[in-house]
C-alpha positions as CSV (number, residue, x, y, z in Angstrom):
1,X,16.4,50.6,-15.5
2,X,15.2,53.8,-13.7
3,X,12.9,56.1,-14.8
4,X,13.4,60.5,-14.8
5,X,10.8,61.2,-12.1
6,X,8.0,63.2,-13.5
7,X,8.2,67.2,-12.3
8,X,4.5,67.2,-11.7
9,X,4.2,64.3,-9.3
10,X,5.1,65.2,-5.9
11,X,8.3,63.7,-4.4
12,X,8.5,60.3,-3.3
13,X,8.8,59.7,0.9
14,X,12.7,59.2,2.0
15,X,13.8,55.8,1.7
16,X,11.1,54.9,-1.1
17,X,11.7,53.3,-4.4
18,X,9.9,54.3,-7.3
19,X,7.2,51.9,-8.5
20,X,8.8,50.7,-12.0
21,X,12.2,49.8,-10.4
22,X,13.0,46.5,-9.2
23,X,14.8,45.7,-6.0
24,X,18.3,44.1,-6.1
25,X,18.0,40.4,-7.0
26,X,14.5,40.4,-8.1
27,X,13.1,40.2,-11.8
28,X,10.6,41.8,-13.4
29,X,7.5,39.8,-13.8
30,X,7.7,41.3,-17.6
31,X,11.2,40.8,-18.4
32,X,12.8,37.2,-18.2
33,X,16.1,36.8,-16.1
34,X,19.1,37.4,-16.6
35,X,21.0,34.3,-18.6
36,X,17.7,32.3,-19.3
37,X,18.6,32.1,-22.8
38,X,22.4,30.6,-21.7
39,X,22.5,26.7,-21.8
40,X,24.4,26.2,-18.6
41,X,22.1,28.3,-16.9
42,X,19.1,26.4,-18.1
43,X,20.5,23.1,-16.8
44,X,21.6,24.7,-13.6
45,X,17.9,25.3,-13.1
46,X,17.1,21.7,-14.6
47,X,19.4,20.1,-12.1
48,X,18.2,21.9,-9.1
49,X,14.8,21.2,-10.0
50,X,15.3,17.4,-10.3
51,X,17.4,17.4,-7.3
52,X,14.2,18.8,-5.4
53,X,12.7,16.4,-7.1
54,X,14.8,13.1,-5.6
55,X,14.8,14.7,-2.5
56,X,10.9,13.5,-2.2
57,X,12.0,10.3,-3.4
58,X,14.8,9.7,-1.1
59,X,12.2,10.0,1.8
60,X,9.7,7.0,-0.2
61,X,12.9,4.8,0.0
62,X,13.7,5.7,3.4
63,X,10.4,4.9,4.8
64,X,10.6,1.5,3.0
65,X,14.1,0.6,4.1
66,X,13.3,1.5,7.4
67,X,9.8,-0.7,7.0
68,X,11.9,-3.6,5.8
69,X,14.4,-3.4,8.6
70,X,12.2,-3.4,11.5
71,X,10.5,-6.9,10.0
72,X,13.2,-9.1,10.5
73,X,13.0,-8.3,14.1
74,X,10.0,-8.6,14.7
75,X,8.7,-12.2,16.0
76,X,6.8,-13.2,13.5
77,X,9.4,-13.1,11.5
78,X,10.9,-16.8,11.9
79,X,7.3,-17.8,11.1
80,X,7.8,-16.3,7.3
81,X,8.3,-19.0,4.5
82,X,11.5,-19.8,2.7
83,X,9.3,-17.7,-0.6
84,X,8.7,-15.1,1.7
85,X,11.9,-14.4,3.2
86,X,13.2,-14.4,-0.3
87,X,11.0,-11.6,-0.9
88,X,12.0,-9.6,2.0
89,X,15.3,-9.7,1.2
90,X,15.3,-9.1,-2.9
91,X,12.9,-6.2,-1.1
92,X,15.4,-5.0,0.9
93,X,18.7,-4.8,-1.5
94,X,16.0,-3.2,-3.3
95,X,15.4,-0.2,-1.7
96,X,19.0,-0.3,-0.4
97,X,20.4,-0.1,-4.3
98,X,17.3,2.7,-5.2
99,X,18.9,5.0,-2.3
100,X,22.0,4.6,-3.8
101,X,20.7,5.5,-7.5
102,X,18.2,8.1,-6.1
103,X,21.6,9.7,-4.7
104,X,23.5,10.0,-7.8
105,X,22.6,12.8,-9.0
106,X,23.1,14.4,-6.1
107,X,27.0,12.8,-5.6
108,X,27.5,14.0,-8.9
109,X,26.3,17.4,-8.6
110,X,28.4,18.0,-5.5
111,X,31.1,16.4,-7.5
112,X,31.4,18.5,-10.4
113,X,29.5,21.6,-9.2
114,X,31.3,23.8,-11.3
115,X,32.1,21.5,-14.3
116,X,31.7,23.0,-17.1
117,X,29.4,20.3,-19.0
118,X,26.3,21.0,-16.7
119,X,23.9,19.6,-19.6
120,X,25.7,16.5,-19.4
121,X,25.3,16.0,-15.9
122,X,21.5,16.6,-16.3
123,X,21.5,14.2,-19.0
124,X,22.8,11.4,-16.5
125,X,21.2,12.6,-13.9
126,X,18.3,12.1,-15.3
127,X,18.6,8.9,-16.4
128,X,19.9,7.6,-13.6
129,X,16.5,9.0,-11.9
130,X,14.7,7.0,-14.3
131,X,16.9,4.2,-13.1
132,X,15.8,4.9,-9.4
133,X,12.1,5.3,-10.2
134,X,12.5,1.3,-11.5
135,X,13.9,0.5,-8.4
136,X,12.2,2.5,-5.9
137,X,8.8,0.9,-7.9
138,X,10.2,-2.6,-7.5
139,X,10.6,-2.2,-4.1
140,X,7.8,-1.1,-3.2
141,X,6.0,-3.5,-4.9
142,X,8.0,-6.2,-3.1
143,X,6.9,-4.3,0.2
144,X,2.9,-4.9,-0.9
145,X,3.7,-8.6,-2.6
146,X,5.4,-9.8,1.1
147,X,2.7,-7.8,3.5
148,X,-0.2,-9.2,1.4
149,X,1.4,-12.5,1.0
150,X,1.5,-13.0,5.2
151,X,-2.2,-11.2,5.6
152,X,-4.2,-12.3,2.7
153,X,-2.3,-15.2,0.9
154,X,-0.2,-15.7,-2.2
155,X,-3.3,-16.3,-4.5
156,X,-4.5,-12.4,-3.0
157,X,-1.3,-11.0,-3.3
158,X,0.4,-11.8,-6.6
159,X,-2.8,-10.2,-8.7
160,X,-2.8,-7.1,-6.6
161,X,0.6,-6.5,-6.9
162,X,1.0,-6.8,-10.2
163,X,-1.7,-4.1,-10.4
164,X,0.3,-1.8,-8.4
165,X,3.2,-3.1,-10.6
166,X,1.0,-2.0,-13.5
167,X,0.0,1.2,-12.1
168,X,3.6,2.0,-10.8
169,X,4.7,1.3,-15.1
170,X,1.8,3.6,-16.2
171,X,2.3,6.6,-14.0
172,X,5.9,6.7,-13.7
173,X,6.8,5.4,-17.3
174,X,4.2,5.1,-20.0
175,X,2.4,8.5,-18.5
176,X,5.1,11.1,-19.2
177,X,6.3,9.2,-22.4
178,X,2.9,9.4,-23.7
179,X,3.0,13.3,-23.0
180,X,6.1,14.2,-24.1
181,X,5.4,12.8,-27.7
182,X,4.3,15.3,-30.2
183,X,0.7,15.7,-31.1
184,X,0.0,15.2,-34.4
């Protein structure tokens, strides 16, 4: 929207825009963008927002796969128990299976990019997140459980990883259930 410029005011330099007009591509900071109201465009921006979102994650697993592999070659290795080396590797299909979940939602976006049933693919997506977050939690608690088994002991390690277990369930689970409930 322009505005008729005002006779009195002197004219503006060559090349300037007046104040109350917004450069191409922009929005207002008064006026909402365009389509916000429009489903598809609301879980267009809910998709690329928890897409950002797993791309944080996708690193956590990484660091842990790449963790998990280096063990087994390491020397010591051959010196873990049978109970250990279970752990390492329920650990290790672990995080393998959470960077396949965390990906979903990104295979499927590329997938159907323009599908029409975008709120759909959110839906999924987001559950298959939640999905992930189990995993990616699991794993990492099976990262603690085995280094704290081999440095501290099995009577050390069980109790504090099932504390990280617990805070992994209250942060990631019980926390945003708890604050998306309605208030009475």
């Amino acid at each position: 929207m322009t505005s008729v410029p005002d006779p009195s005011e002197p004219p503006a330099p060559s090349g300037a825009r007046p104040p109350d007009v917004t450069p191409p591509g922009r929005h207002s900071s008064s006026a909402p963008p365009p389509g916000w109201r429009n489903p598809e465009v609301r879980a267009e921006r809910r998709l690329v927002a928890m897409l950002q979102e797993l791309r944080v994650l996708q690193t956590g697993v990484q660091i842990v796969f790449a963790f998990l592999l280096g063990v087994a070659f390491t020397p010591r290795f051959g010196q873990l128990g049978d109970a250990q080396q279970d752990i390492y590797v329920v650990t290790l299909l672990l995080s393998v299976v959470a960077a396949a979940v965390l990906a979903t939602p990104v295979a499927l976006h590329r997938g159907l990019y323009r599908h029409p049933g975008k709120e759909r693919i959110v839906t999924v997506s987001a559950r298959i997140a939640q999905v992930g977050l189990l995993l990616l939690a699991s794993s990492l608690c099976g990262a603690v459980l085995l280094v704290l088994d081999v440095v501290l002991g099995t009577a050390t390690a069980v109790p504090v990883t099932c504390v990280i277990a617990l805070t992994f369930a209250v942060l990631w689970f019980a926390l945003p259930w708890a604050v998306r409930r309605p208030t009475r």
